[in-house]
N, C-alpha and C positions, 0 to 999 in steps of 0.2 A: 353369978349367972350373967346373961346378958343385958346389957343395962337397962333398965327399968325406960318402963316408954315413958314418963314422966321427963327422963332424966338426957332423953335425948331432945334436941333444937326440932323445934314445934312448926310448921308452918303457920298458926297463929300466935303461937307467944312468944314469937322471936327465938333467939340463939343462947344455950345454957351450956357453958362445958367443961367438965372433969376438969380441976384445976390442976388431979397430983397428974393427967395425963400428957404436959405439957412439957417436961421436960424429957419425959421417955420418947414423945412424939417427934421434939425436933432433933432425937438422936436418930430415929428410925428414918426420917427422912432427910438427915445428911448423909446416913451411910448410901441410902435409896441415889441420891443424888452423885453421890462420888462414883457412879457404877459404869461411869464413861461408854464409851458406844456401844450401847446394846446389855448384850451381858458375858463376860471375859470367859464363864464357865461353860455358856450354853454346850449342849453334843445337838446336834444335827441330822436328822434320818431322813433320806431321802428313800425314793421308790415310788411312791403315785406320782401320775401321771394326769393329776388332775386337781384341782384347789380342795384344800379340807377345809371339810366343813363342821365337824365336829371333834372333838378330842375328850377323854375324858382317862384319869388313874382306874386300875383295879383295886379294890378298897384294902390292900395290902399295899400300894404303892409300888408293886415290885415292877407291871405292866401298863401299858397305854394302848387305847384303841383310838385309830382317827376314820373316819367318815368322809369320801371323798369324790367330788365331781367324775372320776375316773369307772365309776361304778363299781368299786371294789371298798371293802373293810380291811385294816391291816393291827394284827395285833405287834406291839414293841417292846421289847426284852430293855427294861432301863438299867441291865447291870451290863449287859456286851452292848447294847446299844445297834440288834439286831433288830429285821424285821423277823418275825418267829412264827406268823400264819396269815394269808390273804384269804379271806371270804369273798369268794369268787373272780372273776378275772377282767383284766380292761380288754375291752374290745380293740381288735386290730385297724377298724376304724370308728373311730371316739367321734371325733368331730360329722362323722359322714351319718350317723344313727346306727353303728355298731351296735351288738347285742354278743357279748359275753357269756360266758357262764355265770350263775346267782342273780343277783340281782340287773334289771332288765332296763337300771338309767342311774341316775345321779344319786348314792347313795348319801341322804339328807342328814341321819343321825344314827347314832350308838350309844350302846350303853355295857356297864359289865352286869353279871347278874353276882349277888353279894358273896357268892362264894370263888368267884374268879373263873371258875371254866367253859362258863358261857357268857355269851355277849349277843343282844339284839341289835337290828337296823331297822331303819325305816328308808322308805328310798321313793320317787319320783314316779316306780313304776305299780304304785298306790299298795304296795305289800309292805309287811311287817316279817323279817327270816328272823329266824332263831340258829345259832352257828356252835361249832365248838372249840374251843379257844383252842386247844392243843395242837390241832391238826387241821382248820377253818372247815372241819365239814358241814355243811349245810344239815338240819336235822330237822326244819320246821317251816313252813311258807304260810302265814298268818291272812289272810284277803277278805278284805269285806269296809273299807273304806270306800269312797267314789270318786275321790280327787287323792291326788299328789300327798301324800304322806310328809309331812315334812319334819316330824322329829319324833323319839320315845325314849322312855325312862325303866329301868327297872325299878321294882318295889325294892325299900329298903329290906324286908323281908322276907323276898323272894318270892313271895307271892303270884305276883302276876307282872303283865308288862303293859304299858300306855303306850298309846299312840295318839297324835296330833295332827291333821288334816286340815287341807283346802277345801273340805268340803264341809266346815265349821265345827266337827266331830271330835269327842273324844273317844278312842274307845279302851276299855278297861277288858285283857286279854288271861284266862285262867287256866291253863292244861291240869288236865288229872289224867292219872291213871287209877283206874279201880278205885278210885273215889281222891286215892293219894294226888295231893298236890306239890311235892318236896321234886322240884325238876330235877334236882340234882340224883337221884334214884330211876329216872328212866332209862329203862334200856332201850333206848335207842339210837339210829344213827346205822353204821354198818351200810352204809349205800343206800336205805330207802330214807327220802324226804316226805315227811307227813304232811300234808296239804289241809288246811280248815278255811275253805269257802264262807262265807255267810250272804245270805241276800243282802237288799236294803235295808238295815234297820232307823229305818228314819220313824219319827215318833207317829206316823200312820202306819205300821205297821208294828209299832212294839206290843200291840195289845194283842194281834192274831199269833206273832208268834213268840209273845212274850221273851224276847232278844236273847234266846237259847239255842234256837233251834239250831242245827248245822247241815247245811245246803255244802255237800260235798259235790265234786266234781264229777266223782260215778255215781249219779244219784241210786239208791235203793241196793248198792251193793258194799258187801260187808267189808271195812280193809280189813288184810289180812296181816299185816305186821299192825302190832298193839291195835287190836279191837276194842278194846276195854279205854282206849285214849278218846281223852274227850277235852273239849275246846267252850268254856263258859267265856260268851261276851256280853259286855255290858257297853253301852252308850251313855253317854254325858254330853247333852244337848244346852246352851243356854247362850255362845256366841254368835253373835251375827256376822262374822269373817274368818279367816282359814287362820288358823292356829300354827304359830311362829316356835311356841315354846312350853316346856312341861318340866316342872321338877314337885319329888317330893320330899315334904317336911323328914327332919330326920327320923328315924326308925318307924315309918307308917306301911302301911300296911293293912290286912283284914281286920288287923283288932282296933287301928283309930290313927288320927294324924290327919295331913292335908294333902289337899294336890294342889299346885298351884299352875293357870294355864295365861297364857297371854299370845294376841292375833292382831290383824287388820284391824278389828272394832277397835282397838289402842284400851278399851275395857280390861285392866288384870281379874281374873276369877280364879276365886279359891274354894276346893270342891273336901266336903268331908269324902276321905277316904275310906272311911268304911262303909256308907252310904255307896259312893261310887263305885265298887268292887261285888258289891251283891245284888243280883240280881232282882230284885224284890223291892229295891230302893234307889238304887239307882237316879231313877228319872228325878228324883226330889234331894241330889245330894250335893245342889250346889248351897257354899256356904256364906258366899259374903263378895258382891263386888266391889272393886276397887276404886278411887280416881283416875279417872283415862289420863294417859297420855295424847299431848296435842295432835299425834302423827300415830301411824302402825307402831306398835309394839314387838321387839322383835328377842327378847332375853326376860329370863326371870331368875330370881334363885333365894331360897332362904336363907335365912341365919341359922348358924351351927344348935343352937334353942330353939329351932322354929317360930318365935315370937314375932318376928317381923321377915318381911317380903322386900327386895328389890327389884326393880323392874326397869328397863333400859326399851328406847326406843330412839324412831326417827325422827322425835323431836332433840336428839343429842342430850338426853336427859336421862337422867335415874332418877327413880321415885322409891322412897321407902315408906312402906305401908304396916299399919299393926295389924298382924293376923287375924287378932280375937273379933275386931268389930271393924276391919278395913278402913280404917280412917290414913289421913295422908299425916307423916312423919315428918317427913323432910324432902326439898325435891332438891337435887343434885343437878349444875349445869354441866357439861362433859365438852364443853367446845361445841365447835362448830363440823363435827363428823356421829355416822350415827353412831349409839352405842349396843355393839353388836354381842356384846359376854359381858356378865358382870358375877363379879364372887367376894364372897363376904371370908377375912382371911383372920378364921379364927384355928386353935390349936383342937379343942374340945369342945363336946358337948358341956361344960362346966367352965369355961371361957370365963375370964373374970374382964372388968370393964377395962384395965388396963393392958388389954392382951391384944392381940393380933386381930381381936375378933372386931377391934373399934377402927375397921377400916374398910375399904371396898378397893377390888380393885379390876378396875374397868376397862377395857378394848372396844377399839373406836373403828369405825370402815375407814381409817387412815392406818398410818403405819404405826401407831401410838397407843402404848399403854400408860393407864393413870389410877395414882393412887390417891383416893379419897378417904380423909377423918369420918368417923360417923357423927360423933361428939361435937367437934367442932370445926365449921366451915371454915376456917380462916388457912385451916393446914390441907395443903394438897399438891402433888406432884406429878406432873409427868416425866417418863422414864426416857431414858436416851432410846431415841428410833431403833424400830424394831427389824426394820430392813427392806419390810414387805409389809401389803396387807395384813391386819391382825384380825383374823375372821373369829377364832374360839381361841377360848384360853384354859386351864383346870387349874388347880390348885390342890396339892394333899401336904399332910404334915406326916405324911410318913415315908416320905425320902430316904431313899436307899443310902445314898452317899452320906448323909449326915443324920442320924435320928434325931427327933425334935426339933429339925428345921424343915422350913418348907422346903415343896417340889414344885415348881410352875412346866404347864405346857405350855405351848404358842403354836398356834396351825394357821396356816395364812397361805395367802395368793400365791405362793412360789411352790405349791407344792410338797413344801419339806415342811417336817416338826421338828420344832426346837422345845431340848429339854433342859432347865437349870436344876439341878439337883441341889443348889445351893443358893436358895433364894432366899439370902437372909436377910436379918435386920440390926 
C-alpha cells in the first residue's frame, strides 16, 4: 500500500527515506532527464480557440475532455488523435462578449462520468451542463450557484456531480428518475435539454426549504419530457473564499470516502462524502481542515489509497497532508511559479512504496513541469520546457499506446493539447 504516514519525511521529525527506493529512483530520473526538449512522442490536438483549462483521461484511457476559455468542451479520440465531440460552440465574437451555443462564457472545468458517455462542465456562466460524449448533445443545465462556477468532479460511483464556486459553495448534484439514480439508463437527450433551477440555498434558507426543493423555470407547470426526473442538491458550506478545486478520494461515493475542496481562504477541507451527498447530513459533513497555504490555493488531488492529500498553491508550494486527522506531511517548494496541477503517479490502488506512486508530478504557471520524490526530498526534477504555459495536466496508467505505462496530458496557454502516450520511466 501506500507508504505508511510514519514512513514518509515529517514536517517535524525531519527527512526519513526508503533506502531500497534509491536506486530505482535515480534510474527514473536519468531516463526522466534524458527526455531532451519537451517530449519526442507527444501528438498535439489543436481546435480551441481559447486557453484550456482543464483536461482530464476517461477512466478507460481510450478519450480526453479539455475545458476551455473558448466557451466550449471538446472530447479527443487518443487512438486517431481526433477531435470526436464539441459541447457547444465558440462564439464568432470571443473577445467582444459573444454568446454561443451551451455554455454562455469560459468553460472553467470537466469531468468524465465513470462509465465514459457522459461528461460534466462547470463554466463562468455559474451553470453546471451535463453532455453526451458520443455526439456533445447537451442533455442537462444544472443552476442554482450565485457566482462563477469554477470547477466539478464526477463521483467515482457515479453518483452524483460536484461543483465548486466563487461564491464559497459546494454543491453536491443527484438526478433520479423514478427514484433510479444509474444516469447511464436515462432516456434522455433527443433535443430536449432539462433545466434544474434552485433558488439560494445559502444556510438561511436551508431550513425552510430543507435544500431539496426545485424552483424550476416554468414555475407550477409539469415538464413534460421525464416528469418522474428529479434533481437532489445538497450544499457544503464551511469556506470563507471561492473554491479553486474539488477531487474525490478513490471509489467515494454514497456509500463513503472523501471530498477534498481547496480556495482563496488557502484552507484545504476535506468533506465525508457520504455526509455530503445526503441530504439530511449534509450541512455537518465537513471532515477535517487542513494547514493553509501562505497564498490562495488553487489544485488539490489524492493519493491512488486515499490516504494522503496534495495540495498546490500561489505560494509555489505543495503540501501533503494525512487524510485521517489533517495533519501536515511534508510541504514541497515548486520554485518560484505558482503550482497550478498536481498528481500523485501511482499505477494502482495497491501501489507498493516503490512504485510510481512515490512521486508527484507538478505544473507550474510557467512553462515547467516537475517531478517530485515523496520519500525523499533530495530527488527532484524538472522536465525539459513545455513550450507554453502549463495550466492542467492528467495522468492515467492505462495508455493506449503502451499498457502499463503511463499516459500524460498537458493543456496550456497555446490552446492545443498535448498527449504522451509514452510517459515512461
Amino acid at each position: 500500500t501506500f507508504p505508511s504516514c510514519s514512513a514518509l519525511p515529517s514536517c517535524s521529525k525531519g527527512i526519513r527515506t526508503h533506502s531500497r527506493l534509491r536506486p530505482r529512483m535515480s534510474g527514473i530520473l536519468a531516463r526522466i532527464g534524458s527526455m531532451g526538449g519537451g517530449f519526442p512522442d507527444q501528438k498535439v490536438m489543436k481546435g480551441h480557440e481559447g486557453t484550456i483549462r482543464q483536461t482530464c483521461f476517461s477512466s478507460d484511457g481510450k478519450l480526453a475532455v479539455t475545458a476551455s476559455g473558448d466557451h466550449t468542451a471538446r472530447v479527443w479520440d487518443l487512438e486517431s488523435f481526433q477531435c470526436i465531440s464539441v459541447m457547444g460552440s465558440c462564439p464568432k465574437n470571443l473577445t467582444g462578449g459573444g454568446i454561443g451555443t451551451g455554455h454562455e462564457h469560459v468553460v472553467s472545468g470537466c469531468d468524465f462520468s465513470p462509465d465514459c458517455t457522459l461528461i460534466c462542465t462547470s463554466s463562468n456562466d455559474k451553470a453546471v451542463r451535463i453532455w453526451r460524449v458520443s455526439n456533445g448533445e447537451c442533455l442537462a443545465i444544472l443552476q442554482g450557484h450565485m457566482q462563477i462556477v469554477n470547477c466539478c468532479r464526477w463521483a467515482p460511483d457515479g453518483s452524483a456531480i460536484i461543483s465548486g464556486s466563487s461564491d464559497r459553495c459546494i454543491r453536491g448534484w443527484r438526478l433520479q428518475d423514478n427514484g433510479d439514480g444509474d444516469m447511464s439508463k436515462f432516456k434522455w437527450g433527443n433535443g430536449t435539454v432539462l433545466e434544474f433551477a434552485f433558488g439560494d440555498c445559502s444556510s438561511s434558507l436551508a431550513e425552510e426549504h430543507k435544500d431539496t426543493d426545485e424552483f424550476q423555470r416554468l414555475a407550477f407547470k409539469r415538464r413534460e419530457h421525464l416528469p418522474n426526473m428529479r434533481c437532489l442538491l445538497t450544499t457544503m458550506q464551511g469556506h470563507s473564499g471561492s473554491i479553486s478545486a474539488l477531487d474525490f478520494s478513490p471509489g467515494a461515493g454514497l456509500e463513503g470516502g472523501y471530498i477534498a475542496s481547496v480556495g482563496s481562504d488557502m484552507e484545504p477541507h476535506v468533506w465525508d462524502c457520504k455526509k455530503a451527498l445526503c441530504i439530511d447530513t449534509a450541512k455537518h459533513s465537513l471532515h477535517v481542515k487542513m494547514t493553509p497555504h501562505r497564498r490562495a490555493a488553487l489544485t488539490c488531488a489524492f493519493s491512488p489509497t486515499g490516504e494522503v492529500l496534495a495540495t498546490g498553491g500561489q505560494d509555489c508550494s505543495v503540501l501533503l497532508h494525512r487524510v485521517s486527522d489533517g495533519s501536515l506531511l511534508r510541504e514541497v517548494a515548486a520554485g518560484d511559479s505558482y503550482v497550478t496541477c498536481v498528481s500523485f503517479m501511482g499505477f494502482d490502488d495497491q501501489a507498493r512504496p516503490e512504485s510510481e506512486e512515490a512521486y508527484l508530478l507538478v505544473s507550474t504557471g510557467a512553462t515547467k513541469i516537475k517531478v517530485f520524490s515523496i520519500s525523499d526530498p533530495s530527488f527532484n526534477k524538472t522536465l525539459q520546457q513545455a513550450g507554453r504555459a502549463v495550466n492542467t495536466l492528467a495522468l492515467t496508467r492505462r495508455s493506449q499506446a503502451w499498457q502499463g505505462q503511463l499516459g500524460l496530458l498537458i493543456g496550456g496557454g497555446d490552446n492545443s493539447l498535448s498527449y504522451v502516450p509514452k510517459f515512461s520511466f
